[in-house]
N, C-alpha and C positions, 0 to 999 in steps of 0.2 A: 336422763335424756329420754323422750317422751319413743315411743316403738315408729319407725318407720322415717323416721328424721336422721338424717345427711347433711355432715359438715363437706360442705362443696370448695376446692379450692380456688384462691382468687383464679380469673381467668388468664388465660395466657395470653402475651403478646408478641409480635413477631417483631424480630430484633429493632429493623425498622421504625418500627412504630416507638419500641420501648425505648430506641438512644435518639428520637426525634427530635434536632436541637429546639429549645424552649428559647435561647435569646440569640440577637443578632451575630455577637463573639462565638457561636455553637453554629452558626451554615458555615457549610465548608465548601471552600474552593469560589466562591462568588463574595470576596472582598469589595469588586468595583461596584455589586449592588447593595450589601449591607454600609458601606462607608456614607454611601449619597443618602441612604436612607436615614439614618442614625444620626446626620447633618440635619437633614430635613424637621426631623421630631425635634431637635435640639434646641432649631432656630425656628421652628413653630409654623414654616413653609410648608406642610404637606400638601399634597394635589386632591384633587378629589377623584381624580381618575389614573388608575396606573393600567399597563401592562404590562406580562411577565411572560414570557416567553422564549422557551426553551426545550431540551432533549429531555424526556421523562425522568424524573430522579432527578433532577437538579437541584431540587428547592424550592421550586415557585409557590406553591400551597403553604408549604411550610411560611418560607417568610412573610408570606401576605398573613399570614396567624400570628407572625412574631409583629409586623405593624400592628395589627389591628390591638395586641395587648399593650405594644408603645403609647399608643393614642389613647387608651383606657386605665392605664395601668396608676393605683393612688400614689404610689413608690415609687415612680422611676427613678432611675439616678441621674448625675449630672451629663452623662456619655448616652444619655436616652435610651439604657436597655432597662426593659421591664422586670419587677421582682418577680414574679412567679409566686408567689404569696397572698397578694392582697386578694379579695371577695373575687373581682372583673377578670383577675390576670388566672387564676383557677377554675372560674367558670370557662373562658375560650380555651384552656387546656381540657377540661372533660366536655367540651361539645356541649355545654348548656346555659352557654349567655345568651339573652336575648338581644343582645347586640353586635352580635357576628352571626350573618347567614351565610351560610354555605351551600351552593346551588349547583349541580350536576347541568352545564347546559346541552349536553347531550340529550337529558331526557325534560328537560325543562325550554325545549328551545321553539314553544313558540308563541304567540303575540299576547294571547293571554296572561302566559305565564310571566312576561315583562309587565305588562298591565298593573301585572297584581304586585309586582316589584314598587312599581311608581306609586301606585297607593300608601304600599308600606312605608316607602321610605318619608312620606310626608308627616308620618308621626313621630311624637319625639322619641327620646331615647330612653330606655329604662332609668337612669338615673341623670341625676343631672349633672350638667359637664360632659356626658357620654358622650364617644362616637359611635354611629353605625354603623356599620361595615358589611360591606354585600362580596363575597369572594366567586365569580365565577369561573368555575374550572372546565375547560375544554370550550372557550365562549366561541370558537373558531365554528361548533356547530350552531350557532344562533341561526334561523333561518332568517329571510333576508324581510321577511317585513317582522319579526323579532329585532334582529339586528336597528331598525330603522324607528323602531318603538324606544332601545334604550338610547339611541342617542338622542331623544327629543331628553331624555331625563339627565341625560351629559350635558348637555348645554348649559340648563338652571338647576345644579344638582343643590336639595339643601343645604345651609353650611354645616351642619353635622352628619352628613352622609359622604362615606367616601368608598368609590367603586374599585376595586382590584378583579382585573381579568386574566387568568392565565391558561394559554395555549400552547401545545405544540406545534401548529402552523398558522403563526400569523397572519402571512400575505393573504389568506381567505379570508380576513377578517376587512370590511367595507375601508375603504381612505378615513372618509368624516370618522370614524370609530377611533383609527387610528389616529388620527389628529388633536384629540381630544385627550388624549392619555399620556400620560408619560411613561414613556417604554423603556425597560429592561430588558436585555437577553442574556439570559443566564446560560452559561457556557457550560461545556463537558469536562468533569473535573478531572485538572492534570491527576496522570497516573501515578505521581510520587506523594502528592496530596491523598490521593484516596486511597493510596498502598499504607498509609501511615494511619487513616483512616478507620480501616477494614483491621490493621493491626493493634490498635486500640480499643476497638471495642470487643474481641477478640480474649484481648488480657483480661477486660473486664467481666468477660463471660468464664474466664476461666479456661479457655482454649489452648490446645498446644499446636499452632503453627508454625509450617516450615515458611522459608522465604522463599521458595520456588511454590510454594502453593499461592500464597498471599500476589506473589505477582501473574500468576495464573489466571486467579479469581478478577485480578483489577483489570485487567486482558480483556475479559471475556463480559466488564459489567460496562465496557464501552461510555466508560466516563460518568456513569450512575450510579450515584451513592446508594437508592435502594436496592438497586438489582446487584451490588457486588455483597449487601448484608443477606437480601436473601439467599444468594447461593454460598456464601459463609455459613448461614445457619443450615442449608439443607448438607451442603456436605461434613459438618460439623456432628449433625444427627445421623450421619453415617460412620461415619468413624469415632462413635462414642466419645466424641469431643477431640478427638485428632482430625489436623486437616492439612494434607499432605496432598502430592502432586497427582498420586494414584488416585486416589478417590475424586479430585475436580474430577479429571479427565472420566471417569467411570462415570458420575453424575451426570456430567454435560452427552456421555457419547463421542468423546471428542477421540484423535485420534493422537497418536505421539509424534513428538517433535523428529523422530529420525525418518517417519512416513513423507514428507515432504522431501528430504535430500534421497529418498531412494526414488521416488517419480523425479527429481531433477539429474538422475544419473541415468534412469530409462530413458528419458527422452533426449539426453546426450549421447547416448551409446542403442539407441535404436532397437531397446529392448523390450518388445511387446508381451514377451509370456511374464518379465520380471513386473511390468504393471498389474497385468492381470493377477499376478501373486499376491499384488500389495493390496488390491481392490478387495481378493478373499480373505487376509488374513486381517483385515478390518470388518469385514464381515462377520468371521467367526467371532472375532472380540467383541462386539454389538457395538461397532461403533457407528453413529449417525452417519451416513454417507451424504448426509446433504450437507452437514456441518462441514466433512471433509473438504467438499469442492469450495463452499465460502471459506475454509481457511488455507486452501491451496493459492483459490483468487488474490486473497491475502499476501502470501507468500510471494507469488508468482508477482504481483505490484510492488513488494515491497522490492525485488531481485531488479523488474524495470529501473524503479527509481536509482538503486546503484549503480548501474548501467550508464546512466545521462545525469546524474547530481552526483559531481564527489563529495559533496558539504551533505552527502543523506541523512548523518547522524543530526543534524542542524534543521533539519524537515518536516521532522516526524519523532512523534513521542515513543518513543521506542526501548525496549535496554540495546547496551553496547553488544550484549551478548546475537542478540539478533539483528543486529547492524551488521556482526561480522557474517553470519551465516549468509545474509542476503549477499554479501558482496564474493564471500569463495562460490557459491552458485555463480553469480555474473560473470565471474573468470571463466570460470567453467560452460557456462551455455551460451551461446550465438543468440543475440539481442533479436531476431526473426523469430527463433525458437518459444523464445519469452514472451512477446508479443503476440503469438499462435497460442501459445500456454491462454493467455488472457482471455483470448477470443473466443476459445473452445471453450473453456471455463464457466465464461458468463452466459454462453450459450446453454450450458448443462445444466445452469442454476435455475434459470426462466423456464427451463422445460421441467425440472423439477417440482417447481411450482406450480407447473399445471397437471401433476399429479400423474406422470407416466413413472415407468418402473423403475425403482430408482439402481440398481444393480446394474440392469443392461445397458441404461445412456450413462453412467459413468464408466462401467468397461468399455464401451462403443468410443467413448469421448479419450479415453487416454491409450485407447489402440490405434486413432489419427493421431494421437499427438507423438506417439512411439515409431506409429508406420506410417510417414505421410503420404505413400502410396495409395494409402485408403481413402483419401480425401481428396476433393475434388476443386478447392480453392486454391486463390492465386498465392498464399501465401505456401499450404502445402507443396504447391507447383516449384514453388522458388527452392523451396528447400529441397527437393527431390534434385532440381538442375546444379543448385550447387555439391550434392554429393557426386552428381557426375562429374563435375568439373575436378571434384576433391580427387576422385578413383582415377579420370586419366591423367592428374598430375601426379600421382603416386605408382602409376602405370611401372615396372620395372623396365618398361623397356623405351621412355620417356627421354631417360637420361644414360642408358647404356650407349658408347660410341661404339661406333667399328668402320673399316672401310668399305662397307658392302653400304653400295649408291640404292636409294632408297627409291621405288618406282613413282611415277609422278602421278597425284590421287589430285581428282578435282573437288573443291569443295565447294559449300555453297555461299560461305562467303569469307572474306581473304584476310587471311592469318596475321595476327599484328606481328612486327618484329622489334625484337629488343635492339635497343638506343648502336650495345655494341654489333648488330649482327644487320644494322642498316649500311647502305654504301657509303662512303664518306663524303664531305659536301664537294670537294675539290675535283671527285668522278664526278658530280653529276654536273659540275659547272661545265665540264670539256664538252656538252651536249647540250646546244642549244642557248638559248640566249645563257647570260653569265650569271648567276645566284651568289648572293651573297649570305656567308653560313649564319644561320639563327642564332640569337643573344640568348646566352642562358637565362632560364626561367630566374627571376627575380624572387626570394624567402621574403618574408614578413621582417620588418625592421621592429623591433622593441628592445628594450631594456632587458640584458638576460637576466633568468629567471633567479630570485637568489634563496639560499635553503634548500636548494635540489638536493632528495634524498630519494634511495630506491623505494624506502617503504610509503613515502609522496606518490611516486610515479605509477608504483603499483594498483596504490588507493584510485587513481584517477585512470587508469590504464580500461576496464572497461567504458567508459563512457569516451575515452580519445578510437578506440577499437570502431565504435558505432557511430561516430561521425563519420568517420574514414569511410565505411559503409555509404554514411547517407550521402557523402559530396563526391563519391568517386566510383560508385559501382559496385557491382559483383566480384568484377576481377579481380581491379585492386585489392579489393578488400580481403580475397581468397588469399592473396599473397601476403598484404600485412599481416594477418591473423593466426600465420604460422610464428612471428616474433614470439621474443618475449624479454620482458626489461632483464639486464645478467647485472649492470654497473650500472655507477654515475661517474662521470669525471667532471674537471675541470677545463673550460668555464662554461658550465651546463650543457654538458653532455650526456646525452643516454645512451649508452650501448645496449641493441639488439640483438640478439641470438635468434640465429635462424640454425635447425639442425641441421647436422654435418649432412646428410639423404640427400638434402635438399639446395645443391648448388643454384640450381633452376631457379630458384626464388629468392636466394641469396643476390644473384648476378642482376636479375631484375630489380629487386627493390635499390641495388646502389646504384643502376643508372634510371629509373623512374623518378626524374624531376618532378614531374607533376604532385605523385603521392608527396611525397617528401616536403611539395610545399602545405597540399593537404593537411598533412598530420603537424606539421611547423605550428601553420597559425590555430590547430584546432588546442594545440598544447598552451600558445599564448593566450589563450581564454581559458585554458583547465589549471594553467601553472601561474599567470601571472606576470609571466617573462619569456624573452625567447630561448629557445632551446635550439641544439644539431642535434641530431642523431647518427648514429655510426652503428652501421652494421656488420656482423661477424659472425661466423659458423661456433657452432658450439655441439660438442661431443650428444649422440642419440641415449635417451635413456636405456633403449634394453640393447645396445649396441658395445663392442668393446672400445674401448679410449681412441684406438691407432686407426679406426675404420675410416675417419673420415681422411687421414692420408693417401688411400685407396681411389677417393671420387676424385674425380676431371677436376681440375684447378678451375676451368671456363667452363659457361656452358658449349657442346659441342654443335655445331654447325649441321643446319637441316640437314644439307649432303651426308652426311655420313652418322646419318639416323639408321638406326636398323629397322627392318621391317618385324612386328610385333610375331612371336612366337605363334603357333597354334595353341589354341589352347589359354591363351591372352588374355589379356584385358582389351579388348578391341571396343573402339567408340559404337556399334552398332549394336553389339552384346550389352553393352552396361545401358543405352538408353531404352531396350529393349528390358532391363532387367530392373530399370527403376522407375520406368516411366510406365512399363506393359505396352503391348501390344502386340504388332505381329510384322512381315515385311511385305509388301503389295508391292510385288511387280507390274509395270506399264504392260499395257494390253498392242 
């Protein structure tokens, strides 16, 4: 071997490129545009103009390469995929036929650069029988007297020229352009396709993959076959060919799946330092914090949607596994909370992207969502007033009777009274002209519900929760939302538990017609049929069994309310204590 001469090995290629499907049966996940096509070549109808259009990694370049060797290829077969073999079909695989151009119109995009297109394509083709093939990729940058140059050559394209254009945003691209072509959109490849995908070609690397990695990866490549091989091969090359759920997550900067249920239990339990814990301890991990808040946003939508769709798993390409997490979160947090989650979120991302620091507006950002005190909007406001509302109905001295008469406080505005603790119609007839007593509120007539199961009611129990909310209020809602499904009986019944503490809201929701027709009809659109409800005290969790034998059978009668302790819960103290402020005496 002669002094200074190096055997160099072949070059490397990246996964992508090296498992690049070569025929139409090889793209994956876009069936509805290989099938039209492979018809097309079959029956000898090709267009002379397509376009392909879609989310990066889909295939559109690719398949415009797998046409162009259909239309050239001396072997096809009877189903019109190309051999891969003949002189044409090995030239457009290494990029050196003269009869497939490939043009960057990004940097090729303007009048000229079509000009000199229209020229070429008036010549024939290398061999004969050829076609030429022009592939513009990104044609959406053509500028617009570009743009107006290739459709003069759209119009009367030669019969051996045929144009493939693909974009990620079409709608930029002129009408007449689009008129002209016959369009494709190549979709985001389902996540079980490209899970099967990623684990194939994986094998053939010789890879050892978990299945929690593999679905990780398919996660995070957002339905693109290239980006889910690239990050197969980089985290691959990190784990000396293992590719496990530690290293995505290391790779990407991402943060773990239990970071998410601890911000959804700080911002149910009103715990500011336990956020700020989770913000550091992602920190020290290096984990991306901007990743964080877009896969909170994530979370935080996917928790909405359970909420308001009980068919979620039917919505969204999802595993079952995070189907259920979204929906024990929904149980769990107040649709207002989730909603403020959303809004704070997307706020934190947009400021992120204009390059403020990102530590301090994400502590900033889930210290309003922890203390809505800190913030100054109408939803924070709401949630502040329903904890007061929460703190004086759990008041101990709310529901304490005695016979010491309670002095008479004026308010500012006049106190509703329960259905029992109204005068009866037949008092108020003796005064004044004669009233005749009001016809009970009317329930929803439908077919009851059939299949009624608790674990049905449960499934759809957040989303009946948050109409009750949208069609009835604050109040009501304070009170539904102490329920909770205990049974089902016969003939579609739900029984409700309200705890034993809480006669007060027990005694309410059974004479609150209203709600009752509320939640009725909101069930006959969640269930399918009509439903009752029947409610019933159920023993306190950190309470002993016999405690609720203890509380007032009824609620007790304002007269013989007691007056709140010192030292209390008093209405001025707590809207003073969650609202701030101070008390300004009249002058």
């Amino acid at each position: 071997m002669a002094a200074g001469y190096h055997r160099f090995p072949v070059a490397y290629q990246a996964l992508y490129r090296k498992h690049r499907p070569q025929t139409f049966e090889e793209v994956v996940g876009q069936d509805h545009v290989t099938t039209t096509l492979t018809r097309e070549v079959v029956d000898g109808k090709v267009a002379h103009a397509y376009l392909f259009s879609g989310p990066r990694g889909t295939g559109k370049t690719t398949t415009a390469r797998i046409l162009a060797k259909a239309l050239n290829c001396q072997n096809r077969s009877e189903e019109g995929q190309p051999c891969n073999e003949c002189v044409s079909c090995v030239g457009i695989t290494n990029a050196s036929s003269l009869d497939v151009i490939e043009l960057d119109a990004a940097s090729h995009n303007k009048v000229e650069d079509v000009r000199e297109i229209r020229v070429n394509a008036g010549t024939v083709a290398s061999m004969g029988g050829a076609k030429r093939v022009y592939i513009l990729d990104e044609a959406h940058m053509l500028s617009r007297a570009a743009s107006n140059a290739l459709l003069k050559i759209l119009e009367e394209p030669p019969d051996h020229v045929h144009f493939v254009m693909a974009t990620t945003e079409p709608y930029k691209l002129p009408d007449t352009i689009r008129s002209r072509a016959q369009h494709f959109d190549f979709h985001p490849i389902s996540r079980d396709v490209l899970r099967n995908h990623v684990e194939s070609i994986g094998a053939k690397e010789g890879y050892s993959i978990t299945d929690d990695a593999a679905a990780l990866i398919v996660e995070h490549a957002a339905g693109s076959a290239r980006d889910a091989l690239s990050l197969l091969e980089q985290v691959a090359a990190l784990g000396e060919g293992k590719v496990e759920v530690g290293m995505v997550t290391k790779a990407l900067g991402l943060a773990d799946r239990q970071a998410f249920d601890r911000l959804a239990a700080a911002i149910d339990e009103n715990d500011a330092p336990a956020a700020l814990e989770l913000v550091a301890t992602l920190a020290s991990q290096g984990a991306d914090l901007r990743h964080f808040v877009a896969e909170a946003l994530g979370f935080f939508r996917g928790v909405f949607l359970a909420q308001y769709a009980p068919n979620v798993d039917e919505i969204v390409d999802e595993s079952a596994e995070t189907v259920d997490t979204w929906r024990q979160t929904a149980r769990m947090l107040d649709s207002g909370d989730v909603l403020r989650a959303i809004d704070q979120l997307s706020d934190v991302l947009a400021q992120l992207r204009d390059g403020r620091e990102e530590r301090l507006v994400v502590e900033l950002a889930l210290l309003r969502l922890t203390r809505p005190e800190t913030a100054f909007d109408s939803a924070s406001l709401a949630s502040r007033l329903d904890r007061v509302e929460e703190k004086m109905r759990r008041s101990p001295a709310a529901t304490t009777p005695t016979a010491t008469p309670t002095p008479q406080v004026e308010a500012s505005a006049p106190l509703e009274m329960s259905e029992e603790a109204k005068p009866p119609v037949a008092a108020v007839a003796d005064v004044g002209d004669a009233k005749a007593p009001e016809a009970p509120m009317e329930l929803p007539t439908a077919p009851p519900a059939e299949g009624l199961t608790l674990e049905g009611v449960e499934t759809i129990w957040p989303a009946l929760v948050a109409r009750v909310r949208d069609d009835t209020g604050p109040r009501r809602h304070a009170l539904f939302r102490e329920t909770t499904p205990t049974a089902v009986k016969e003939p579609a019944t739900i029984v409700l538990g309200v705890p034993a503490h809480l006669p007060f809201h027990l005694e309410q929701l059974k004479a609150d017609l209203e709600l009752q027709r509320v939640a009725t009809e909101s069930a006959v659109e969640l269930l399918g049929g009509s439903v009752t409800f029947e409610f019933e005290a159920t023993a306190d969790r950190q309470q002993a069994p016999d405690i609720a034998d203890e509380l007032p059978e009824k609620v007790p009668d304002k007269a013989h309310l007691a007056v709140a302790p010192e030292g209390g819960d008093d209405p001025t103290g707590l809207i003073l204590e969650e609202l701030g402020g101070s008390v300004v005496a009249d002058d």
